[in-house]
N, C-alpha and C positions, 0 to 999 in steps of 0.2 A: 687815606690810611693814617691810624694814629701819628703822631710825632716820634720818628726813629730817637731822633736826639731827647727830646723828653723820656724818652721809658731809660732810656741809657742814663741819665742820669738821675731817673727813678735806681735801677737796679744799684750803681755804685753808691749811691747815699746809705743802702741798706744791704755792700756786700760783708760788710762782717758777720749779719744777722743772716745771711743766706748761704754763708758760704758752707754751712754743715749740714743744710738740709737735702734731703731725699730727692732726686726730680720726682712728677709726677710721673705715679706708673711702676716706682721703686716695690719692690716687696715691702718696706719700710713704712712705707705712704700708706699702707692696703690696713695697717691694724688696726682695729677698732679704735674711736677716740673716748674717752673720758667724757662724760657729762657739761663738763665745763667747755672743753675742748669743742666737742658737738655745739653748742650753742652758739658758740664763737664763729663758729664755721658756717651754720645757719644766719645768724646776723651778717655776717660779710656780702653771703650771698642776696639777703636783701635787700643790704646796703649798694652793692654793684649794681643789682636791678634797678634801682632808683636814680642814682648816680646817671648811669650809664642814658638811662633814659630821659632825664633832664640834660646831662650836657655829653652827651656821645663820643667821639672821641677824644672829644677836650676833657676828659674826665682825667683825674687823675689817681694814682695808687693813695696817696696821702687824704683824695677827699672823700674816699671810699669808705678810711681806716675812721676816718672821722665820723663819717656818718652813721659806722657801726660802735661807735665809741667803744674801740679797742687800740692799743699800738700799733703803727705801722710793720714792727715788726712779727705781731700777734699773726697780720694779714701777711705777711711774708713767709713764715710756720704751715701755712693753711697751700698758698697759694706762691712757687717761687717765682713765676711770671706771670706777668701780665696776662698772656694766653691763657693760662693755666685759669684764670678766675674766670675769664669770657667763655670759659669753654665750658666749664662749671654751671655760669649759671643758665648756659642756652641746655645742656643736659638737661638739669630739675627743671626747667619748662617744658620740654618736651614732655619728661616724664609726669608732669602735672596735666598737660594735655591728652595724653595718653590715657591718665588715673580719670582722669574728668567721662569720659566717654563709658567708661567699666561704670562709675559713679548715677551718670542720669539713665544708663542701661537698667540699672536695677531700681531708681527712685524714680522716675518719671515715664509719663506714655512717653509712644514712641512717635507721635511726631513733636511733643515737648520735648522729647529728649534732643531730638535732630536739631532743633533751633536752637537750645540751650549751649550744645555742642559747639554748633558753629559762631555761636558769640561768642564761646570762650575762644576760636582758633582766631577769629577777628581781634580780641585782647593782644592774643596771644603775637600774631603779625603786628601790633603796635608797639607793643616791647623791642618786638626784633629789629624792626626799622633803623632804632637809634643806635645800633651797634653793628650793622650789614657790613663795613669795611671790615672791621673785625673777627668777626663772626666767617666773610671767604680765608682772613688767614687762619684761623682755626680749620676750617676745611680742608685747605691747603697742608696743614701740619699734619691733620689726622684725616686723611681721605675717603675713609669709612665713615666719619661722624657724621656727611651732609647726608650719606646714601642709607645708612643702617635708620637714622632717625624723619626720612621723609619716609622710610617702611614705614617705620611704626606710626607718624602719623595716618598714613594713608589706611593703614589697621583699621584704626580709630575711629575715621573717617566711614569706612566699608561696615563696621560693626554698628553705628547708630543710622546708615543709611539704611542696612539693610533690614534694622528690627520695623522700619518707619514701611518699607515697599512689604515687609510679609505682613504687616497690618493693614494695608494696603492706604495707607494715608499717602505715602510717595509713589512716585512714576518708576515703575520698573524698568523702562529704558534709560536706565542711569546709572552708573558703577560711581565706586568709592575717586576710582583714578577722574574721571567724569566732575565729580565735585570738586574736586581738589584744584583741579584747571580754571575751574568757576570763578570758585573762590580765593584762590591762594593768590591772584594775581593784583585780585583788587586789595588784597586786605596788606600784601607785601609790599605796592607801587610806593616809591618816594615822597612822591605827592599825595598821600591821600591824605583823608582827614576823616579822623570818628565819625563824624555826623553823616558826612558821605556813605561811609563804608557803611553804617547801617543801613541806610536808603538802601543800596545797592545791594546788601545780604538781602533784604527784604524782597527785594525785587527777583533774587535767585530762589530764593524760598518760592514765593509764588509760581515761579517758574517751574517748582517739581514737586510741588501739594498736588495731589488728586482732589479733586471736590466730592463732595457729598451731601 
């Protein structure tokens, strides 16, 4: 788990700058942002993705701000805890994982699309890895988030499985939930490592190509 004492003296270094703002979730928080505002909001979120995944809980709020080359307190406007960004950015992943599956459903065949898919959710469990402590207190805070968005993965998942088996290129004895067990295990474990998890998608791949 992050450093308690670190984010606490994250938060008071910037509670003048925070103390008027909206929690997440305010009616306040929900209006539209300004163009400028937006961008700021999108950089951050990149900038935590990055962060996050170079130095994982040791990250901190100020090397975030930095690496979106904004203020600390620009990031504190956007985002007034810590949580609040972590939770942010595993959200637009999901929902990029999500878009990704809609994306190679109409651009690519369908067993191109099925592999295309699962590299992206192989990505996507490398991202996650380096923020896992944080990412259960997020769960923890909002208890729908882990459950509402393994739906929509699993959607995702059942939507490019199943365009690959009515083409008949996959094995019809195999459901989205099925795949998801396959795969999610390896591409989420601690230890693993890219080079690995390819191997091993490949190997699950093979496992549920039909030949022809």
């Amino acid at each position: 788990m992050f450093s308690r004492k670190r984010e606490y003296s994250e938060q008071m270094s910037t509670q003048q700058v925070t103390a008027s703002i909206p929690a997440a979730g305010d009616a306040t928080a929900e209006r539209p942002m300004r163009a400028d505002a937006r961008r700021n909001y999108e950089r951050l979120l990149q900038a935590a993705r990055d962060v996050l995944a170079d130095r994982g809980s040791e990250a901190t709020m100020e090397e975030i701000a930095k690496r979106a080359d904004v203020g600390v307190g620009t990031l504190y406007r956007h985002f007034p805890r810590r949580i609040d960004l972590v939770e942010a950015v595993y959200r637009e992943d999901v929902d990029g994982l999500v878009a990704l599956a809609a994306k190679v459903s109409t651009d690519a065949e369908p067993w191109d699309a099925l592999v295309e898919w699962l590299h992206g959710f192989a990505r996507y469990g490398r991202s996650k890895r380096a923020f896992l402590t944080e990412l259960h207190e997020a769960f923890e805070k909002s208890p729908d988030l882990a459950l509402r968005s393994r739906e929509r993965i699993g959607e995702a998942a059942a939507m490019v499985l199943t365009r690959a088996q009515q083409a008949g290129v996959a094995r019809d004895d195999i459901d989205g939930s099925d795949l998801m067990q396959l795969v999610g295990g390896l591409c989420m474990a601690r230890t693993a490592r890219p080079e690995r998890n390819e191997r091993l998608l490949d190997l699950v791949l093979d496992g549920i190509r039909v030949s022809r």
